[in-house]
C-alpha positions as CSV (number, residue, x, y, z in Angstrom):
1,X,0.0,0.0,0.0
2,X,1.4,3.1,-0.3
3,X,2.4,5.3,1.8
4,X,0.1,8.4,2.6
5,X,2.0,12.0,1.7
6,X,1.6,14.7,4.5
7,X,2.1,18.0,5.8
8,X,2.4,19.5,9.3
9,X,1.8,22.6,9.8
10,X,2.9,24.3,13.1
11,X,6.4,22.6,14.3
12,X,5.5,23.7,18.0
13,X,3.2,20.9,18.9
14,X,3.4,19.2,15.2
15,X,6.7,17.0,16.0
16,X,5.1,15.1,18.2
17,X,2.3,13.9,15.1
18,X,5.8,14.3,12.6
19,X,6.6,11.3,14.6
20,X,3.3,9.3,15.0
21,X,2.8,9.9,10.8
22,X,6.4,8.3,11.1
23,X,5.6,5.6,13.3
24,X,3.0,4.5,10.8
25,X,4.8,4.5,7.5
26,X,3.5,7.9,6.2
27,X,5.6,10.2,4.2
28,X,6.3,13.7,5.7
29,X,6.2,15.5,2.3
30,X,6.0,18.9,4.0
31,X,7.0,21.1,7.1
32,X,5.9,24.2,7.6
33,X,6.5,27.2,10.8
34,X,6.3,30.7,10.4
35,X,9.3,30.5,13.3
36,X,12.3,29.5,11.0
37,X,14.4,28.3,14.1
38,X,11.7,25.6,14.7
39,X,11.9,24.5,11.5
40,X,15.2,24.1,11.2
41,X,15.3,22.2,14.2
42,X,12.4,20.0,13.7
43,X,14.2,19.6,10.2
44,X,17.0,18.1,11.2
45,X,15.9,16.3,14.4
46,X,13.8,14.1,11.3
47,X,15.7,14.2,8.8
48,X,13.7,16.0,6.9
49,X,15.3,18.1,3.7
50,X,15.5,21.9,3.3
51,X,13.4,21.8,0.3
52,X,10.7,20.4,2.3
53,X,10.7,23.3,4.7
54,X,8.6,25.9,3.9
55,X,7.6,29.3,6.4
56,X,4.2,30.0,4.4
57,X,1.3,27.2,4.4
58,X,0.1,28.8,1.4
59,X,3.0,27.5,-0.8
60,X,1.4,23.8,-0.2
61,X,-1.9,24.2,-1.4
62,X,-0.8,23.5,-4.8
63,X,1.5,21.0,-4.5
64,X,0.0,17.6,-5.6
65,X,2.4,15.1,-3.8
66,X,0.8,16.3,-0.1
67,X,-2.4,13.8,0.8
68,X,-3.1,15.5,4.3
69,X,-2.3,18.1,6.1
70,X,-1.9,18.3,9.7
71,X,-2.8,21.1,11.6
72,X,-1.0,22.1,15.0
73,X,-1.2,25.9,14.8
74,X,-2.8,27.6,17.7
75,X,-6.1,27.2,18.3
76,X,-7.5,30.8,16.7
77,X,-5.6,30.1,13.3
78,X,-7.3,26.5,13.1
79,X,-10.5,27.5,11.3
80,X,-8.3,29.5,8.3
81,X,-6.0,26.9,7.2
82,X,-8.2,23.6,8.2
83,X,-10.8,25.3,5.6
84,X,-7.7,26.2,2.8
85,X,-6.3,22.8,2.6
86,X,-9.8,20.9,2.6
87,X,-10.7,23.4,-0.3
88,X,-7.2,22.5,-1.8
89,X,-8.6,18.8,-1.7
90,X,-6.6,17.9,1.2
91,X,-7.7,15.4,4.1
92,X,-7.1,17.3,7.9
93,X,-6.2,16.4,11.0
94,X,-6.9,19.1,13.7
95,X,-5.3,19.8,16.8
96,X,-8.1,20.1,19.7
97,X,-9.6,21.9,20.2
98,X,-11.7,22.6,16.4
99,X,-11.9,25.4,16.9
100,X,-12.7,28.3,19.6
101,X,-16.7,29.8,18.4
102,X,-19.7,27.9,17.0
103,X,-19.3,29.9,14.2
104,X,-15.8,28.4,13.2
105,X,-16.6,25.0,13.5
106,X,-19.7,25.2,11.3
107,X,-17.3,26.5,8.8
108,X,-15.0,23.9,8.7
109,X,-17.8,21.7,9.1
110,X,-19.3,23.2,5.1
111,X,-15.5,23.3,3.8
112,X,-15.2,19.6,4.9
113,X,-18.8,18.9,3.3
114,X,-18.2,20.9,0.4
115,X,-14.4,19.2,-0.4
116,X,-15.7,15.8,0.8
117,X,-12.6,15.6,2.2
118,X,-11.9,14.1,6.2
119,X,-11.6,16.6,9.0
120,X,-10.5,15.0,12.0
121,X,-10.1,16.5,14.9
122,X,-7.0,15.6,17.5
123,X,-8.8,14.8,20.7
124,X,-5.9,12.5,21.9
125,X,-7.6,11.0,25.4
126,X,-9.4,8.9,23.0
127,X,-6.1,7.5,22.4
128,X,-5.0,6.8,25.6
129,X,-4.3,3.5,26.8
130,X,-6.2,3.9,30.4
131,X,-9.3,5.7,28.6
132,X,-9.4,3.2,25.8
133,X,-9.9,0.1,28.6
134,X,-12.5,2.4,30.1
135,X,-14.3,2.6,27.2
136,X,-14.0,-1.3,27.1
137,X,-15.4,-2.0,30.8
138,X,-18.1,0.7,29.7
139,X,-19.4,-1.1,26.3
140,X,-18.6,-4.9,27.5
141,X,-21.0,-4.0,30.6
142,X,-17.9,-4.8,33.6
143,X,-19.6,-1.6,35.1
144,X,-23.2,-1.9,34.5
145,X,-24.6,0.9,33.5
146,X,-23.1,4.1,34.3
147,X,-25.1,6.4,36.6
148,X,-22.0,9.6,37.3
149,X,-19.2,10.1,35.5
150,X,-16.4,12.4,36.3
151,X,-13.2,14.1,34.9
152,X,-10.8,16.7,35.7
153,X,-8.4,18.4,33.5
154,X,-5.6,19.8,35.8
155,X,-3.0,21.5,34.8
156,X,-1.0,24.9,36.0
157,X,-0.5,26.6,33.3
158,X,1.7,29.5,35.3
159,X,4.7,28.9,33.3
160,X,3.3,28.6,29.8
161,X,0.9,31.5,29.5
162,X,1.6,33.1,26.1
163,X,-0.2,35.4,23.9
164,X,-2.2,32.9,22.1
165,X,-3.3,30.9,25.5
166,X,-4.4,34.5,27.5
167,X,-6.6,34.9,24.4
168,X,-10.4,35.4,26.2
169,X,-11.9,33.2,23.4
170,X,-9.3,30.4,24.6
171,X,-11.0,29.9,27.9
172,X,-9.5,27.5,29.8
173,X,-12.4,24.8,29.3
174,X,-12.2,25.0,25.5
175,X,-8.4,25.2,25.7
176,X,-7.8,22.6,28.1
177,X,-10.5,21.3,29.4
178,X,-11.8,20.5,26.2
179,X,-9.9,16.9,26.6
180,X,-11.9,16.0,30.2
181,X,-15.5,17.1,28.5
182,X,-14.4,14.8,24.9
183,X,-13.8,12.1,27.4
184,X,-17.0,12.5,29.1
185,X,-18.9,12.7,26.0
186,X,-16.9,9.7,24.5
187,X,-17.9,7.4,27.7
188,X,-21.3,8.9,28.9
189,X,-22.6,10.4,25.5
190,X,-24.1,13.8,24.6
191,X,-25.2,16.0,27.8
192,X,-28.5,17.4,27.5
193,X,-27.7,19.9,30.4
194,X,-24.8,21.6,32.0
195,X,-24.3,24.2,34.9
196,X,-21.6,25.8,35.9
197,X,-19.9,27.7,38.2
198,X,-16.3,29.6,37.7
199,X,-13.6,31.5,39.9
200,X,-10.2,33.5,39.2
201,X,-7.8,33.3,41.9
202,X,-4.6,31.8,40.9
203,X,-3.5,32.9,37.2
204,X,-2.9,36.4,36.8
205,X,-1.8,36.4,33.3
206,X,-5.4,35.5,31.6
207,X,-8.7,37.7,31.6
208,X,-11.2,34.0,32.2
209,X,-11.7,32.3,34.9
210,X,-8.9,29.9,36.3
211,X,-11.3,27.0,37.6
212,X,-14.3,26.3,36.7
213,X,-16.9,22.7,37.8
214,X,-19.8,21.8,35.4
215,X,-22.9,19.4,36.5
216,X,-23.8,17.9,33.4
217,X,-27.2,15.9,32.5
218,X,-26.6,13.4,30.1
219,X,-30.1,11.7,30.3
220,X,-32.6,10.6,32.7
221,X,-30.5,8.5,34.9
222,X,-27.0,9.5,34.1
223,X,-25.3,12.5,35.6
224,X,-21.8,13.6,35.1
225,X,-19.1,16.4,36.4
226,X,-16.3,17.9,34.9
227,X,-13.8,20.5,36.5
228,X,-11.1,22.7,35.0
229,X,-8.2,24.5,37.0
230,X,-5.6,25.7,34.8
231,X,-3.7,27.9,37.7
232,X,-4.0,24.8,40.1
233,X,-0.8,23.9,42.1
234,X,-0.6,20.3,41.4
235,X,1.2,17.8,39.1
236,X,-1.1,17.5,35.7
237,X,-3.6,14.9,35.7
238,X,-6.9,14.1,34.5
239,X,-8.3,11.6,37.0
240,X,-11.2,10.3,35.8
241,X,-14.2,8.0,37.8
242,X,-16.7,6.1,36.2
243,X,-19.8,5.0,38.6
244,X,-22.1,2.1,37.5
245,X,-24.4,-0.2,38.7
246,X,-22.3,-3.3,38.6
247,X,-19.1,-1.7,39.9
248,X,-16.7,1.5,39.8
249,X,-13.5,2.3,37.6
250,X,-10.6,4.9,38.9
251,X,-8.1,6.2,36.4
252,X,-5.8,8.7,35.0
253,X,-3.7,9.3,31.4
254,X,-0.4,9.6,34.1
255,X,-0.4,6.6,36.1
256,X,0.8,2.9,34.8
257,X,-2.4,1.1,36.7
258,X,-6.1,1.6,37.1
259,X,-8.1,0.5,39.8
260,X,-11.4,-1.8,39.5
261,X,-14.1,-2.1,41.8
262,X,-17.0,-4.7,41.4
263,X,-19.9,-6.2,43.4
264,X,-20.5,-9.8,43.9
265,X,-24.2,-10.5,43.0
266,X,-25.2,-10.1,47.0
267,X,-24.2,-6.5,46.2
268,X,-20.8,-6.2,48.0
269,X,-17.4,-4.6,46.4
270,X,-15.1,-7.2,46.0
271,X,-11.3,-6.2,47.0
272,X,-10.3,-3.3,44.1
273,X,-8.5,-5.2,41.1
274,X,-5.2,-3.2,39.7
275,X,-5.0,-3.4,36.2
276,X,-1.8,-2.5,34.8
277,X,-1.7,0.1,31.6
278,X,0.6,1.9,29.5
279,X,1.3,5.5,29.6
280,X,0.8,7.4,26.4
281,X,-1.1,10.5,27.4
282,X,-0.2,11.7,23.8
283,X,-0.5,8.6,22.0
284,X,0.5,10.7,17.9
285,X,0.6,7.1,16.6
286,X,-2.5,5.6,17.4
287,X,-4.3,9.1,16.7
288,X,-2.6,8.8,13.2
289,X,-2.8,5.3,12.8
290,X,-7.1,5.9,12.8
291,X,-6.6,8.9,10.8
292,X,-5.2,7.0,7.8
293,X,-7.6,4.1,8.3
294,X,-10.3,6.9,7.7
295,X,-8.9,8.2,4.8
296,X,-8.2,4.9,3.0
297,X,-12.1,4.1,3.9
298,X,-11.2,1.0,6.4
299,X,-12.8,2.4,9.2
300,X,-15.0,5.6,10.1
301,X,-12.5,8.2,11.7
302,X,-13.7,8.4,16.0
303,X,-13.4,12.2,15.9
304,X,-14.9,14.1,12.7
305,X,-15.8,17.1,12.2
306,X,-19.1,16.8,14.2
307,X,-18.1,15.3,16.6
308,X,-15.1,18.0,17.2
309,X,-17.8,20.4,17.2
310,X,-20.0,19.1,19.6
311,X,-16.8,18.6,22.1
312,X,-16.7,23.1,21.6
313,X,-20.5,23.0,21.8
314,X,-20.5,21.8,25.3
315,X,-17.4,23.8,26.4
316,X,-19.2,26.7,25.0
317,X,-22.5,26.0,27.0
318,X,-20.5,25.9,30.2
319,X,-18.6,28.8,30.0
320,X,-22.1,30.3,28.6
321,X,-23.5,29.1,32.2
322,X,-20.8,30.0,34.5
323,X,-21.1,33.4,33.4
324,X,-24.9,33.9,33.4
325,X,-25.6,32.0,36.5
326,X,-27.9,29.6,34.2
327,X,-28.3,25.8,33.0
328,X,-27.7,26.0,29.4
329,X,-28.8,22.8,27.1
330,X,-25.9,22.6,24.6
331,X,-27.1,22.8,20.5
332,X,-26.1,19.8,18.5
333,X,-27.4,21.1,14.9
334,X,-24.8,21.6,12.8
């Protein structure tokens, strides 16, 4: 078979999927970074020819030998050149989040309609080894059904605050926390209703609020919770609980075991079973690897374009309640 031809764009984040693409046979045919120091490194850290550099995206919309582009950019530039290189005929894979307003990701949704091209979008905890046997215990019935659900997306972002992250339409639940309310939406399915509350006490640097806890309805006897601190003063972590009838699941993308809890059929736990796992909390390969099945037509790709934008739509519905005081029921229609 051979091997698929692709771009990165945005060297910053993109080395990580220059070496997943890698890791699965594909072709880097392009690199691209408007920062000429990180292309010269990524460059030679792959191997990767000075005629395959480029500074300008635009100079690889006409090139025929590029199959797909990755796109690694920050998060407000994803709607401009997601929507030129699916026009341009190209296949995408997004960073996460799709994109920061409702408006944007109904864009790329047309531009990926109207090319008939993939858009994927890179929500990587779908990836990871501990959510990928949660998802197992949840769909081969281990827990039962699942009656709460909760995830966290910690992470102290004191150190890394740059222009592009103190952006106020880069909220720290679409930014971040976008990965926890995927997840939840991966394991639980689409919330009906969330409410929010939000507070600003530990990151200076951003105009939004720092930590923020959504109750979220996903139907009539499934509840869920998802909480955001980008300022907290922890290691980063997205511990994640799943609660069902038949028994309870604890884990985390950081830590090489999860821990099982199930009832015998009197109704009492049994001891808690360790199951061992792998830790890839940015598992490129396997996000590529399903990316290339998609585009060869062996398998539907987990995170298209609508299902990227419903991710945002929820994240937008919290913020939207944290700020009015409000339940909000996110809008699916796109």
């Amino acid at each position: 078979m051979e091997a698929l031809k692709i771009a990165v764009i945005g060297l910053r984040f993109g080395m990580a999927h220059i070496e997943g693409a890698m890791g699965c046979g594909a072709e880097i045919a392009a690199i691209c970074d408007c920062d000429g120091e990180n292309l010269r490194f990524a460059g030679e850290r792959y191997g990767i020819p000075a005629e395959k550099r480029f500074t300008d995206y635009r100079e690889l919309l006409d090139r025929r030998d590029i199959d797909a582009a990755v796109i690694a950019v920050p998060d407000q530039r994803h709607r401009e050149l997601s929507c030129a290189f699916l026009a341009a005929g190209r296949h995408v894979l997004c960073e996460k989040p799709m994109a920061l307003t409702r408006e944007d990701t109904r864009a790329m949704i047309r531009a990926a309609d109207d090319a008939g091209r993939l858009l994927m979008v890179g929500q990587i905890c779908r990836f990871t080894p501990a959510f990928e046997k949660a998802k197992e215990l949840v769909e081969n019935g281990t827990l039962g059904d699942l009656y709460y659900l909760e995830s966290e997306y910690a992470h102290d972002y004191m150190k890394i605050v740059d222009n592009w992250r103190a952006d106020p339409l880069r909220h720290g639940v679409i930014g971040g926390g976008c990965h926890a309310v995927d997840l939840l939406r991966w394991l639980g399915g689409d919330p009906r209703e969330v409410f929010a509350y939000g507070t600003k006490r530990l990151l200076p640097q951003v105009p939004y609020d720092d930590a923020t806890v959504a109750v979220m309805k996903f139907d009539d006897n499934t509840m869920g919770k998802v909480f955001v601190s980008t300022g907290c003063k922890r290691d980063y972590t997205m511990r994640t609980v799943l609660y069902g009838t038949k028994g309870t699941l604890i884990c985390d993308n950081t830590s090489p075991s999860m821990t099982l809890f199930t009832a015998g059929p009197d109704g009492m736990a049994h001891e808690p079973e360790i199951i061992p796992v792998e830790v890839n909390n940015h598992n490129a390969a396997r996000e590529f690897a399903c990316f290339a099945e998609a585009i060869r037509g062996n398998a539907s790709a987990p995170t298209d374009a609508r299902e990227g934008a419903k991710t945002v739509e929820v994240c937008l519905s919290i913020i939207e309640s944290a700020g009015t005081g409000r339940p909000v029921r996110p809008d699916y229609s796109f």
